[in-house]
PDB file of N, CA, C and O in Angstrom:
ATOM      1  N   UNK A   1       8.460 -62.620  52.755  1.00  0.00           N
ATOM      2  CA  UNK A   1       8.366 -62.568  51.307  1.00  0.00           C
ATOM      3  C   UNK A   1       6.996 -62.078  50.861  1.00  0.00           C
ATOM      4  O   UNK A   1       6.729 -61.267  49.974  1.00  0.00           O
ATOM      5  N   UNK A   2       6.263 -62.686  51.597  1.00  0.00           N
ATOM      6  CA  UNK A   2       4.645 -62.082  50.987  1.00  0.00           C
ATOM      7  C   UNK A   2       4.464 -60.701  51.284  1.00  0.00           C
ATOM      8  O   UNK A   2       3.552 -60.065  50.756  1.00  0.00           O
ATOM      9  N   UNK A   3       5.402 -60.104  52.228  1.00  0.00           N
ATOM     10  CA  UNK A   3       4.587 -58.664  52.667  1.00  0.00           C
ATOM     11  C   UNK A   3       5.766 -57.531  51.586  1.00  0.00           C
ATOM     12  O   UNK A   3       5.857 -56.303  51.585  1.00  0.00           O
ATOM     13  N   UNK A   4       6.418 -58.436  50.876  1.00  0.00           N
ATOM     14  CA  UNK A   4       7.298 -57.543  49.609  1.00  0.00           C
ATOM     15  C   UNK A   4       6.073 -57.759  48.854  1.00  0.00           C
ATOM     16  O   UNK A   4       5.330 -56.780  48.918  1.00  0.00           O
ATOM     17  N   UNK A   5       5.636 -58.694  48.182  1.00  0.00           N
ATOM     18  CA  UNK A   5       4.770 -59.129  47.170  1.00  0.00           C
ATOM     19  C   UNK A   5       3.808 -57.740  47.717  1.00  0.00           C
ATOM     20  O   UNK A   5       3.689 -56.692  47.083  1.00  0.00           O
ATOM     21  N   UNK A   6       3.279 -57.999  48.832  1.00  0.00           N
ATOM     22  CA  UNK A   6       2.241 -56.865  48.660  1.00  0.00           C
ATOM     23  C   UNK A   6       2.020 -55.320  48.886  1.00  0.00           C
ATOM     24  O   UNK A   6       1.032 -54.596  49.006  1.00  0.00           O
ATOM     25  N   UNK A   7       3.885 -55.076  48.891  1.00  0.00           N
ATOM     26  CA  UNK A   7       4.100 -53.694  49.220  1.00  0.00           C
ATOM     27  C   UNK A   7       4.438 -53.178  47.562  1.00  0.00           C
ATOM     28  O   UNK A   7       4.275 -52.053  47.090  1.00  0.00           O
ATOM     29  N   UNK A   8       5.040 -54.606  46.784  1.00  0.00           N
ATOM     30  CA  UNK A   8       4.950 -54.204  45.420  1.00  0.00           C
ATOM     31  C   UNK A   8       3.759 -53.952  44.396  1.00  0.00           C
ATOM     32  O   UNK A   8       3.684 -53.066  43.544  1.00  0.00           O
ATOM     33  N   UNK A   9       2.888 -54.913  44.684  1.00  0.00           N
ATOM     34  CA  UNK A   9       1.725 -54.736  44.364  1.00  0.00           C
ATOM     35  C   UNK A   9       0.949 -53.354  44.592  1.00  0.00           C
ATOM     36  O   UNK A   9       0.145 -52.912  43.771  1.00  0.00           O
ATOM     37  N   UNK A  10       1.320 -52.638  45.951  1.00  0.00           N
ATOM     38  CA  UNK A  10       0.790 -51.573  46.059  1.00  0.00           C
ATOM     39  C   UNK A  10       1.576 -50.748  45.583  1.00  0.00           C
ATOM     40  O   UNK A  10       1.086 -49.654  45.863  1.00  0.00           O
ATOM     41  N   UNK A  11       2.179 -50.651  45.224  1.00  0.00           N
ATOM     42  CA  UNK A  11       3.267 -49.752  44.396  1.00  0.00           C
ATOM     43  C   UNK A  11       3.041 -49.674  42.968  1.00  0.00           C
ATOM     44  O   UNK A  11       3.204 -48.617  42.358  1.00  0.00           O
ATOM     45  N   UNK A  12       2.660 -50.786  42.392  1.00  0.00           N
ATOM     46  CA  UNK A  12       2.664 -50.815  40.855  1.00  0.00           C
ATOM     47  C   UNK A  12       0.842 -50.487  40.917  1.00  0.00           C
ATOM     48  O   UNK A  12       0.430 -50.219  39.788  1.00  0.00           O
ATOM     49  N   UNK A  13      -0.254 -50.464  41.982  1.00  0.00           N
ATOM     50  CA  UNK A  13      -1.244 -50.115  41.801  1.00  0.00           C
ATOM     51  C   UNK A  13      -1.286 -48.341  41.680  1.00  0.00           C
ATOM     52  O   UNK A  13      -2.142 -47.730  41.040  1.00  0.00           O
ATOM     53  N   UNK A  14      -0.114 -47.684  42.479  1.00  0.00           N
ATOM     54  CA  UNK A  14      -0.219 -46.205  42.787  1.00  0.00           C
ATOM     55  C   UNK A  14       0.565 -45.786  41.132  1.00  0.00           C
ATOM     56  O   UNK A  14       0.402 -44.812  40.398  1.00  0.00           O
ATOM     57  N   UNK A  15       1.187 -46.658  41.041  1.00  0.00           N
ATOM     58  CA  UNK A  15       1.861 -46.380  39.840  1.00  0.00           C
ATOM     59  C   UNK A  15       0.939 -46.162  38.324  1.00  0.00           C
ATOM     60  O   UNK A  15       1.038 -45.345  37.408  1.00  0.00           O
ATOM     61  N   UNK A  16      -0.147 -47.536  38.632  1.00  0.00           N
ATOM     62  CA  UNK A  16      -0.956 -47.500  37.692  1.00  0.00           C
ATOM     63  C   UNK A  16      -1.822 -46.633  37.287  1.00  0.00           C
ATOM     64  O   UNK A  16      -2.116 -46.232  36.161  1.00  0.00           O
ATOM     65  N   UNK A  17      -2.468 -46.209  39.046  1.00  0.00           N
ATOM     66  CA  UNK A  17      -3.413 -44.952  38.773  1.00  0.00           C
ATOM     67  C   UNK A  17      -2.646 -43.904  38.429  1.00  0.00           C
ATOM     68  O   UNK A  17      -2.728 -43.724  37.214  1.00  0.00           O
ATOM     69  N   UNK A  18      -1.906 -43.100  38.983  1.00  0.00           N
ATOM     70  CA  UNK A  18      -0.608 -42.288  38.078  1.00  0.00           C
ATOM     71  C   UNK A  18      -1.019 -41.840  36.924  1.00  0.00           C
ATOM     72  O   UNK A  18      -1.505 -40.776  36.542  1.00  0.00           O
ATOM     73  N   UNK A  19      -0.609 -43.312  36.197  1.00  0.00           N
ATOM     74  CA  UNK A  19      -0.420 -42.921  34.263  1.00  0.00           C
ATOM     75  C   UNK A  19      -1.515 -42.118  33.752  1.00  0.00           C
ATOM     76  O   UNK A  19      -1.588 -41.068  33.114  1.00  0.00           O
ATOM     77  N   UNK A  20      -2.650 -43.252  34.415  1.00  0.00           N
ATOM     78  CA  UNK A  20      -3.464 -43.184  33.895  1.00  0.00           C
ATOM     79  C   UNK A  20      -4.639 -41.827  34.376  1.00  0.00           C
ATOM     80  O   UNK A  20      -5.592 -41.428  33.706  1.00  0.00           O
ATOM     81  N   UNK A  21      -4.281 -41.433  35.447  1.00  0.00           N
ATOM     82  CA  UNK A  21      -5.180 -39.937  35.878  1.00  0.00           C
ATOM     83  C   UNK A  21      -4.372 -39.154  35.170  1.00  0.00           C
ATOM     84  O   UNK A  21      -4.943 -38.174  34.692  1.00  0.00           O
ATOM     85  N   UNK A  22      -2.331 -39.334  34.759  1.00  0.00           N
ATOM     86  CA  UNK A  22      -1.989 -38.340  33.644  1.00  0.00           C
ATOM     87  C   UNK A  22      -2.969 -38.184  32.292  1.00  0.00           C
ATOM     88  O   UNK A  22      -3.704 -37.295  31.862  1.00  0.00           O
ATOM     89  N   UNK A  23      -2.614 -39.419  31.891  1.00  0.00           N
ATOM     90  CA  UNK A  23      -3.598 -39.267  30.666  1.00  0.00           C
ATOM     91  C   UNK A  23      -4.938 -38.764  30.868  1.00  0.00           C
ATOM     92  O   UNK A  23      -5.006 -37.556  30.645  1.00  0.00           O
ATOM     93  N   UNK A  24      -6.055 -39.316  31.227  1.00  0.00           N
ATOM     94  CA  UNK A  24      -7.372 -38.858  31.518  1.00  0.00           C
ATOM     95  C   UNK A  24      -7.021 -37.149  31.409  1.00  0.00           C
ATOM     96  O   UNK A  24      -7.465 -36.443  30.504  1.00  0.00           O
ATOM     97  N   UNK A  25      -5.913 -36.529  32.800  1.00  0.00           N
ATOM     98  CA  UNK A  25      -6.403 -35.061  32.361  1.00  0.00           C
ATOM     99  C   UNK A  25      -5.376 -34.493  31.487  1.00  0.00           C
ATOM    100  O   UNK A  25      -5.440 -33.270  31.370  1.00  0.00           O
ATOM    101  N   UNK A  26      -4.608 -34.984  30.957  1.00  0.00           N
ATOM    102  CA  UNK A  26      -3.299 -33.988  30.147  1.00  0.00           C
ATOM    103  C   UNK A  26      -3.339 -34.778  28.938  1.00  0.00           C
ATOM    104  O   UNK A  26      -3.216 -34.140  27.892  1.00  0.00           O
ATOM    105  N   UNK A  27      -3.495 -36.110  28.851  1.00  0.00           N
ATOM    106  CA  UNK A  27      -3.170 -37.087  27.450  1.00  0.00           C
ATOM    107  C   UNK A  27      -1.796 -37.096  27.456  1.00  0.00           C
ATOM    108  O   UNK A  27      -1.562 -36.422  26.453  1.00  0.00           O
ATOM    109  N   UNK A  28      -1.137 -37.290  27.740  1.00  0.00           N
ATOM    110  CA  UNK A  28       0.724 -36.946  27.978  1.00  0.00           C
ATOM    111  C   UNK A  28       1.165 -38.522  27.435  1.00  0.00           C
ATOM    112  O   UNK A  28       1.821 -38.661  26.402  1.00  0.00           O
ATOM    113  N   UNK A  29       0.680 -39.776  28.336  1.00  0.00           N
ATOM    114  CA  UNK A  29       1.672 -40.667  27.903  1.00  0.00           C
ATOM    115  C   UNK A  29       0.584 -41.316  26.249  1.00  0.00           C
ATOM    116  O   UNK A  29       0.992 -41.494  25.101  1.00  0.00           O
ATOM    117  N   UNK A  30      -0.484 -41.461  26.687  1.00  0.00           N
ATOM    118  CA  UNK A  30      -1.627 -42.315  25.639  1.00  0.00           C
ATOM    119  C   UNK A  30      -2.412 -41.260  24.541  1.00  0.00           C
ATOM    120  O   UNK A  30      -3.293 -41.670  23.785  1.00  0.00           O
ATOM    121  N   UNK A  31      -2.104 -40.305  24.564  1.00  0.00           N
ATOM    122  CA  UNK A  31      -3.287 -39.465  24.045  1.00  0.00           C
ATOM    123  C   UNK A  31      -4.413 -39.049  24.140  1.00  0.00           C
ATOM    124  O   UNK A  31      -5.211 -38.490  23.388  1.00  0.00           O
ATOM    125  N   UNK A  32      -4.389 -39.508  25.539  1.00  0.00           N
ATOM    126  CA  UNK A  32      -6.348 -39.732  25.852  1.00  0.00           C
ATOM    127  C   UNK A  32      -7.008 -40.332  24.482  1.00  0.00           C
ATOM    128  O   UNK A  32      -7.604 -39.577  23.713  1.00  0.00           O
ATOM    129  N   UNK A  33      -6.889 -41.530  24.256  1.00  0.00           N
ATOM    130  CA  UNK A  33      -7.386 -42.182  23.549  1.00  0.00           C
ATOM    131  C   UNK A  33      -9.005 -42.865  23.600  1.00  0.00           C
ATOM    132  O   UNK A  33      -9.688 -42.999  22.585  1.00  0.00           O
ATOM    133  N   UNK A  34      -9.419 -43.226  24.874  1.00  0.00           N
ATOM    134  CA  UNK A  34     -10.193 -43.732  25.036  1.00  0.00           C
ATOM    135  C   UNK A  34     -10.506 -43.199  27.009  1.00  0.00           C
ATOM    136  O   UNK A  34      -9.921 -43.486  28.054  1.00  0.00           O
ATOM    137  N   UNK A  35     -11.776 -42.290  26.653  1.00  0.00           N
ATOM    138  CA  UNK A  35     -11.606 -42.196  28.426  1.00  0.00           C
ATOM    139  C   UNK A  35     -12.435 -43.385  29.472  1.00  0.00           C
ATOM    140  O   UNK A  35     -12.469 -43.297  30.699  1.00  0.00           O
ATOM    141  N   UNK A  36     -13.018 -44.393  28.725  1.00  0.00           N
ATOM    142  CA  UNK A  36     -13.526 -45.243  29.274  1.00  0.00           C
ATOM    143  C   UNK A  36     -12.844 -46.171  29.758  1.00  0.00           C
ATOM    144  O   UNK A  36     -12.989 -46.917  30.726  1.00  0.00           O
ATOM    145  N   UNK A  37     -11.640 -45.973  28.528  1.00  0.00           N
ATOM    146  CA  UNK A  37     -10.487 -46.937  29.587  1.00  0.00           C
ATOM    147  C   UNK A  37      -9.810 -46.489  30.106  1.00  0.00           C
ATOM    148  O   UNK A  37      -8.960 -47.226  30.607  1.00  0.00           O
ATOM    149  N   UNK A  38      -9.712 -45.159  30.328  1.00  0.00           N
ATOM    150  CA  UNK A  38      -8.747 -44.479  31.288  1.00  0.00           C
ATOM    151  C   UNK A  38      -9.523 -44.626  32.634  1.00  0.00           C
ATOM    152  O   UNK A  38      -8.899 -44.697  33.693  1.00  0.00           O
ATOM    153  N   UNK A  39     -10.927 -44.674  32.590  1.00  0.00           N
ATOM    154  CA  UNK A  39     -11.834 -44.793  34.015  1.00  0.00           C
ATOM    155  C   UNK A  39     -11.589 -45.966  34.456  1.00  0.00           C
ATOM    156  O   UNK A  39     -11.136 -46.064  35.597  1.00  0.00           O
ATOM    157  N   UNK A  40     -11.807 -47.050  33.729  1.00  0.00           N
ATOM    158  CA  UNK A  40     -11.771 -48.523  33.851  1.00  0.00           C
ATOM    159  C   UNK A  40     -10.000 -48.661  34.819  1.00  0.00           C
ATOM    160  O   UNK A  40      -9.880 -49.003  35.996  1.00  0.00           O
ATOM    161  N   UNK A  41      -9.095 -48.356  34.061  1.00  0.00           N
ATOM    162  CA  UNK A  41      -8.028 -48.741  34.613  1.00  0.00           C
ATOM    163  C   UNK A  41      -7.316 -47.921  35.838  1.00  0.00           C
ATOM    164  O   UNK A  41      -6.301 -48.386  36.357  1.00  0.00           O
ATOM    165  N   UNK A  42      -8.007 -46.417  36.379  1.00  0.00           N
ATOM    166  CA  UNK A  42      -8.261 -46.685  37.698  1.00  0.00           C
ATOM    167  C   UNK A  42      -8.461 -46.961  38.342  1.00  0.00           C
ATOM    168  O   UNK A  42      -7.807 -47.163  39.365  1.00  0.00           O
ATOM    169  N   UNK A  43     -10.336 -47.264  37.906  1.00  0.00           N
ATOM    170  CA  UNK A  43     -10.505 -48.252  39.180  1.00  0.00           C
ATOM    171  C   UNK A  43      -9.940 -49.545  39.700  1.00  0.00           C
ATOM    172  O   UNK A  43      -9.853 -50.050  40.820  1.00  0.00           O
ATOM    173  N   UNK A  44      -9.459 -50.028  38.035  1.00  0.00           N
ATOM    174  CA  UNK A  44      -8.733 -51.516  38.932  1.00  0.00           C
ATOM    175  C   UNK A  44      -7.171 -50.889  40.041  1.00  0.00           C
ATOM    176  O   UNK A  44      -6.754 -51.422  41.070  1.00  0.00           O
ATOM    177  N   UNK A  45      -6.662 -49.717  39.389  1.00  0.00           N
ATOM    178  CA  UNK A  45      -5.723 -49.160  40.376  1.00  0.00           C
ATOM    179  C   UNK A  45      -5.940 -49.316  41.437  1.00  0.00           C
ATOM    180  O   UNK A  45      -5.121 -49.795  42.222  1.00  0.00           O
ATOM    181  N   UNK A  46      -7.371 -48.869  41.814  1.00  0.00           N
ATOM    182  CA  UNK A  46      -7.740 -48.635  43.136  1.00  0.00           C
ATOM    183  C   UNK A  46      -8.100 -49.915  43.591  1.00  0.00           C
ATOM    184  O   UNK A  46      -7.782 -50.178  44.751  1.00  0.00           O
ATOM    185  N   UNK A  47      -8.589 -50.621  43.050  1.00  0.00           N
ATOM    186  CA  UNK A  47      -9.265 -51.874  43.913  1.00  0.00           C
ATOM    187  C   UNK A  47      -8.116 -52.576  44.137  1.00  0.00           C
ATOM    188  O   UNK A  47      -7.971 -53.214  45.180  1.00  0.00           O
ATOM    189  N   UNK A  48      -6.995 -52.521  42.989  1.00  0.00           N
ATOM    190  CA  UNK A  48      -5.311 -53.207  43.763  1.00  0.00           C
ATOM    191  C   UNK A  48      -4.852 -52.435  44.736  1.00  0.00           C
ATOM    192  O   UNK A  48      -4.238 -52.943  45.674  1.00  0.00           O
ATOM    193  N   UNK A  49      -5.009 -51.497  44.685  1.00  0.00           N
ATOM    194  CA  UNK A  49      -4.510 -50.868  46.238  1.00  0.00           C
ATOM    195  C   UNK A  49      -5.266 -51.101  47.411  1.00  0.00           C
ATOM    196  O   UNK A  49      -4.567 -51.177  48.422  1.00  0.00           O
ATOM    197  N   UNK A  50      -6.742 -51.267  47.620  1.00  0.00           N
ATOM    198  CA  UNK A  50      -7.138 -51.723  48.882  1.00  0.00           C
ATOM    199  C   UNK A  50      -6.894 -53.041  49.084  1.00  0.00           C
ATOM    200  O   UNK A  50      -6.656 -53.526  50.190  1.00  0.00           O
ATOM    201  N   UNK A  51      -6.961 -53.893  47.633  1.00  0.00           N
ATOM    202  CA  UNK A  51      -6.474 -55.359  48.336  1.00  0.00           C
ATOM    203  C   UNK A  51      -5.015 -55.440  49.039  1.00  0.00           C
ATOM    204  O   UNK A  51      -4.793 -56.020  50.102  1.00  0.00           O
ATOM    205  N   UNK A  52      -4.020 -54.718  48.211  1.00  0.00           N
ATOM    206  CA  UNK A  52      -2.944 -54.785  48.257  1.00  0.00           C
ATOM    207  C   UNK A  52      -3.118 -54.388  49.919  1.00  0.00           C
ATOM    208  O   UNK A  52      -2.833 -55.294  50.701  1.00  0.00           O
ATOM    209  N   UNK A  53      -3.469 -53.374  50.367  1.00  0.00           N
ATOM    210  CA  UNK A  53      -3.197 -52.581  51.803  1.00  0.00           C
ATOM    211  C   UNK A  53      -4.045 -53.722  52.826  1.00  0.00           C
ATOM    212  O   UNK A  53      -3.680 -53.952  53.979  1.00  0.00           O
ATOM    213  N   UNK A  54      -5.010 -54.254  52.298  1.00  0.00           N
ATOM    214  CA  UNK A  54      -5.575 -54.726  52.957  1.00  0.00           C
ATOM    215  C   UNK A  54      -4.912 -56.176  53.601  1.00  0.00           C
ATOM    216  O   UNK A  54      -4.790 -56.466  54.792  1.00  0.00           O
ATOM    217  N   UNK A  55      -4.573 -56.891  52.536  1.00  0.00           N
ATOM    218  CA  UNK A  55      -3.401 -58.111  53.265  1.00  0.00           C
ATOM    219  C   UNK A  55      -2.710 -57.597  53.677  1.00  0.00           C
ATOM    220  O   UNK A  55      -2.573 -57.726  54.894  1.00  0.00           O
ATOM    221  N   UNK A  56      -2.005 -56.866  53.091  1.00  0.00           N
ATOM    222  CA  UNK A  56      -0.538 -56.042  54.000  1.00  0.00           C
ATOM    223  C   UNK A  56      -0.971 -56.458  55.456  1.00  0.00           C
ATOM    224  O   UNK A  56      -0.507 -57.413  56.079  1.00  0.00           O
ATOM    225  N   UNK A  57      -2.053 -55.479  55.944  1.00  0.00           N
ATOM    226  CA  UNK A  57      -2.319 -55.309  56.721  1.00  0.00           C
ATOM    227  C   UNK A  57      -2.937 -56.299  58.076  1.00  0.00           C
ATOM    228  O   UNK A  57      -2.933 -56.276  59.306  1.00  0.00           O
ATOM    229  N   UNK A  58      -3.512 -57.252  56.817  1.00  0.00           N
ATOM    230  CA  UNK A  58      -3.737 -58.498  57.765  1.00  0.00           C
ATOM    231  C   UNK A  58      -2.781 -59.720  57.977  1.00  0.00           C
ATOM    232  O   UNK A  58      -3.081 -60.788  58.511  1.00  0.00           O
ATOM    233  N   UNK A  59      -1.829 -59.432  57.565  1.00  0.00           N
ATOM    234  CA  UNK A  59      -0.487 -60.510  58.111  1.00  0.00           C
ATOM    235  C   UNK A  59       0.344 -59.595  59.265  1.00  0.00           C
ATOM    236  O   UNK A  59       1.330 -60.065  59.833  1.00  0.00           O
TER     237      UNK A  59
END
């Protein structure tokens, strides 16, 4: 069960960065409204994806 939890987690992190590198360079879903939070909410993309890979990886 935990290694779904953290294959989803990494999924909704790749998902997250996604939107949000759409927006940053096209504005498609948000408008590029704010690019500080378009920076901001990559990086948490990214930092959920190494945690995410990283337990994965250690169970």
């Amino acid at each position: 069960m935990s290694k779904i939890l953290c294959l989803f987690s990494l999924a909704l992190a790749v998902i997250l960065m996604i939107v949000f590198i759409l927006d940053l360079s096209t504005g498609i879903p948000f408008h590029r409204d704010s690019i500080v939070l378009d920076s901001v909410f990559i990086a948490a993309g990214a930092v959920l994806a190494v945690l995410s890979f990283l337990t994965y990886r250690e169970q």
